[in-house]
N, C-alpha and C positions, 0 to 999 in steps of 0.2 A: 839481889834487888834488880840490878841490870835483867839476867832470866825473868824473872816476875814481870820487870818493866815492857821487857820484849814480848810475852806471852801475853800481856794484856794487848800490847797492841797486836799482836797474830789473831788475837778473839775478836777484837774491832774491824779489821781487816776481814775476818771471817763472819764477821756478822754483814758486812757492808756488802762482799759479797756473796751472801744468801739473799741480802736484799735486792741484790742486782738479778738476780738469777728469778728471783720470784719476779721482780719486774719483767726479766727475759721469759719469762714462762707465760706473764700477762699479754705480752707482747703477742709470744708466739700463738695463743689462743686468740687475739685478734684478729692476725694476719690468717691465721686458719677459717675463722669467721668472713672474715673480707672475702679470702679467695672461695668458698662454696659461696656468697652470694652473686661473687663474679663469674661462676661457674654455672648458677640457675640463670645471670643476664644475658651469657652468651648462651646458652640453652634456650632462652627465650627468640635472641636474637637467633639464633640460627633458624628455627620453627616461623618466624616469621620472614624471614630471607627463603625459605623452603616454598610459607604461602604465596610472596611475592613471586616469587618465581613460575610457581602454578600456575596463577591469573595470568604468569608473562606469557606463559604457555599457549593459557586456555584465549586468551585477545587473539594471540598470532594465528591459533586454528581458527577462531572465530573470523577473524579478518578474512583468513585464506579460504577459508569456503564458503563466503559470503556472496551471493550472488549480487548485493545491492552493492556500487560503488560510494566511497565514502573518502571525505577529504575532510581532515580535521588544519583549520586557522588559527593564527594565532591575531593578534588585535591588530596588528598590520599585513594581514591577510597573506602571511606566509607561510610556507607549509608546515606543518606539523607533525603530520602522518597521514597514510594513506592505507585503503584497501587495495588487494590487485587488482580488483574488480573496476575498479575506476580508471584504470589505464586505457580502455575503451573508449573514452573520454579524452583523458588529458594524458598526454603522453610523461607521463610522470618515472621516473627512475630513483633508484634510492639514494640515490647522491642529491635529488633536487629539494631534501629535508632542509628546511633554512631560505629557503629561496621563495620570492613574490612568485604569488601564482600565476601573477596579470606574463609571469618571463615563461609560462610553461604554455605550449601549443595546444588550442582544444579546439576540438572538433565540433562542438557545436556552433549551431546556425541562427543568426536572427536575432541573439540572446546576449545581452552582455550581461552575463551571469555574476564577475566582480563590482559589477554597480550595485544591485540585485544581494550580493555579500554585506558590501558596505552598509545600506539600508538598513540592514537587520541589524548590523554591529550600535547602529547609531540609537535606531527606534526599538530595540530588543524584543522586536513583536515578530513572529517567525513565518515566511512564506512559503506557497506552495505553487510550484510552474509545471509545466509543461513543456521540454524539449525536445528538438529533435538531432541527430549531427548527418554530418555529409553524407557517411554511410548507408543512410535513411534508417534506423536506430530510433526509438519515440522512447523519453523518459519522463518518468514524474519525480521532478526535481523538488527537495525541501531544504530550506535553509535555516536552523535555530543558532541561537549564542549557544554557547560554552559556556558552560557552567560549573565551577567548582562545588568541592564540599563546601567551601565556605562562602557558598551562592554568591562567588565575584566572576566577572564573565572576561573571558581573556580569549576569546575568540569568537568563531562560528563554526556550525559542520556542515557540509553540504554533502547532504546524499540524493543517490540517482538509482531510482526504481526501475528497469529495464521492462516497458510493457510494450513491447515492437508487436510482440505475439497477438497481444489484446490489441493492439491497434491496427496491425491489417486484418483482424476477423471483424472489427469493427467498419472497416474499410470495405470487406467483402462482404458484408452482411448490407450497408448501404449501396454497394455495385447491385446486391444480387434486390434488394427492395427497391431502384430505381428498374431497373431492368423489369421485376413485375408489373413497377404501373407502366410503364410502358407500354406493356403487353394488353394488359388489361384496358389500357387507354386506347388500343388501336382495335380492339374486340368492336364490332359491330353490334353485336346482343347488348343488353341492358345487363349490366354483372355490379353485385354488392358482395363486401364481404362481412360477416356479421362471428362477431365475439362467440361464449360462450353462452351468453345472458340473452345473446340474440338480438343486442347491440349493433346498430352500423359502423362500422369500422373505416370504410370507405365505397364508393362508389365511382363506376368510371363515366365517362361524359355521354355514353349512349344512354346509361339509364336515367341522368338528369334530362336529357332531350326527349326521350320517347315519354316521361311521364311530367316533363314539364315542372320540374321542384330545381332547388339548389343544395348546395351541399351545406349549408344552416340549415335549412329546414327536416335534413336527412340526417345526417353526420352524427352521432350516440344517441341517437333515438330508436327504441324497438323497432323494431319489422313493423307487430301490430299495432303500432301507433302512430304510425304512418296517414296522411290524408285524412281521412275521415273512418279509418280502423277497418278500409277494405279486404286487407292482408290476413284478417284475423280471422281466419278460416280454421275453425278446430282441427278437422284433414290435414292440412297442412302445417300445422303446431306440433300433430304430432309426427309427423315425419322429419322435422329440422330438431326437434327431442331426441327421437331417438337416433340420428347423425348425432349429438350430443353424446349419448350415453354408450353409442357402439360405434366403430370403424366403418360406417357404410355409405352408403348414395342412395341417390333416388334418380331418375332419369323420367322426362314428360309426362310430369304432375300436370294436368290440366286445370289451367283456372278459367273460369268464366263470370267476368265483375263489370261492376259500373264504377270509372275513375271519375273523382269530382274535373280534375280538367282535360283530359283525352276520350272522353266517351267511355262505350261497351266496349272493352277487348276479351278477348280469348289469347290466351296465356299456355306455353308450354314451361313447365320448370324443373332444373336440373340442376342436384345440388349436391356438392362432394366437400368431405370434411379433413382438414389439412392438420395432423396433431402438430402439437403445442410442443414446444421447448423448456428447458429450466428458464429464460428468459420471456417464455413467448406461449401466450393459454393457445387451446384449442380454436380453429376459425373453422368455417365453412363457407365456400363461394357459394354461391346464390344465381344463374343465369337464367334471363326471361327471354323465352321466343315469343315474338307477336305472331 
C-alpha cells in the first residue's frame, strides 16, 4: 500500500511536471517569438540608423560644397549650424555651435543683420537684402523662420548668395554706359541711337540743338515719326533695314529736306550697327552732318 501510495504520488509528481515542462516549452516558444520580432526591430532600426546616417552624410557634402553661406538659429538667435561657406562672412568656427551670433565677428557693412533676424522670428514673414562686407564682397542676403515637420518654428536661416561677380559687371557695364554718353554727349554732329524697331533710344544734346525738339518729343518714338514724317525717306528705311538684317554701315547718305523749325538743310548720314547681347537687342548709331 505504502508502494501504491508512493507511486501515485511519483505519477502526480510526474504529471505536474509534464505540466511544467509543457508550460516551459510554451514559454520557450514565446521567448523564441519575442526574440525574432526583436530581431526584425533591430533590423528595422539598424536600416534606419543606416538612412539617418546617409542624409548625415549627404547634408555634410551638401553643406561643404555649397557655394551659398548658410546659418541655421535657434529662437534666440544662436547658432545652430552652419555652412563653410559662410565663414566668409562671419567668422564662425565649430566650437561657436551654441553661441549668440550678435558674440560672432561679421564682416559686413551698414547692416545690422540680427535686427533684420529678429524681425522675421517675430513677424514670420521672410526677407530679402542686399549686402555688402569690408572686403568689398555683394550678397543677397535672405532670411526665413524654421520650420519644423510639425510646422513649429524654432528659429530662422540666414543665407548669403555671393553675387560680387554680377555686381562688378553690373558696375562695369554702368562705368562703361556712363562713359558712352559721355562721349556721345561731347560729339559735335547730331548722333541718335535707334533700337531694333527703329525706336529712339537716346540722343545726345547736338541733335536736340541743331533740330531744335527735346528729348519727350524724341525719346521711343520712330525715326519716321519724327516732326512732321521728314525722315521717312523709303532710301533711307531701307538702308537702316538692312543694318538691321546684316552686320553693315552706310557712310554719307545724303539727305536733302524741309525741317518744320530749322529750315532746308542738306544732311550727310552715317550709320553703323552695334550687336546686341543676351541682355541688350541690336542698336544702330545714327550721325548727321549738316
Amino acid at each position: 500500500e505504502e508502494l501504491k501510495s508512493a507511486n501515485e504520488e511519483l505519477q502526480a509528481n510526474n504529471e505536474e511536471l509534464q505540466s511544467t515542462n509543457e508550460e516551459l516549452e510554451t514559454s520557450r516558444e514565446e521567448l523564441q517569438s519575442t526574440n525574432e520580432e526583436l530581431e526584425t526591430v533591430n533590423s528595422e532600426l539598424q536600416e534606419k540608423n543606416r538612412q539617418l546616417i546617409q542624409a548625415n552624410d549627404d547634408i555634410e557634402n551638401l553643406f561643404s560644397s555649397s557655394s551659398v553661406g548658410s546659418v541655421f538659429l535657434d529662437q534666440d538667435l544662436k547658432v545652430k549650424r552652419f555652412t563653410p561657406a559662410v565663414r566668409d562672412i562671419f567668422k564662425l568656427i565649430d566650437s561657436d555651435v551654441g553661441r549668440p551670433l550678435k558674440d560672432i565677428t561679421s564682416d559686413i557693412e551698414d547692416r545690422d543683420i540680427l535686427s533684420d533676424a529678429q524681425e522675421v522670428l517675430e513677424t514670420l514673414e521672410h526677407r530679402q537684402l542686399k549686402v555688402h562686407t569690408a572686403q568689398g564682397r555683394y550678397y543677397e542676403a535672405e532670411i526665413r523662420p524654421y520650420r519644423t515637420a510639425d510646422n513649429l518654428i524654432e528659429g530662422v536661416v540666414l543665407t548669403f548668395n555671393d553675387v560680387t561677380r554680377f555686381k562688378k559687371l553690373e558696375l562695369e557695364a554702368r562705368d562703361a554706359q556712363r562713359y558712352a554718353e559721355s562721349i556721345t554727349a561731347t560729339i559735335r554732329e547730331p548722333l541718335i541711337v535707334l533700337d531694333g524697331d527703329l525706336k529712339i533710344r537716346s540722343a545726345n544734346p547736338a541733335f536736340y540743338f541743331t533740330f531744335n525738339t527735346t528729348p519727350s518729343e524724341t525719346e521711343g518714338r520712330r525715326l519716321y515719326d519724327l516732326g512732321n514724317g521728314q525722315w521717312d525717306v523709303p532710301a533711307l528705311r531701307t538702308l537702316l533695314e538692312s543694318i538691321i538684317a546684316k552686320s553693315n554701315e552706310f557712310e554719307n547718305y545724303r539727305v536733302e529736306q524741309e525741317f518744320p523749325r530749322i529750315g532746308r538743310r542738306v544732311m550727310l548720314l552715317n550709320a553703323r550697327r552695334i550687336p546686341g547681347t543676351e541682355v541688350r537687342p541690336d542698336l544702330i548709331l545714327l550721325a548727321f552732318e549738316d
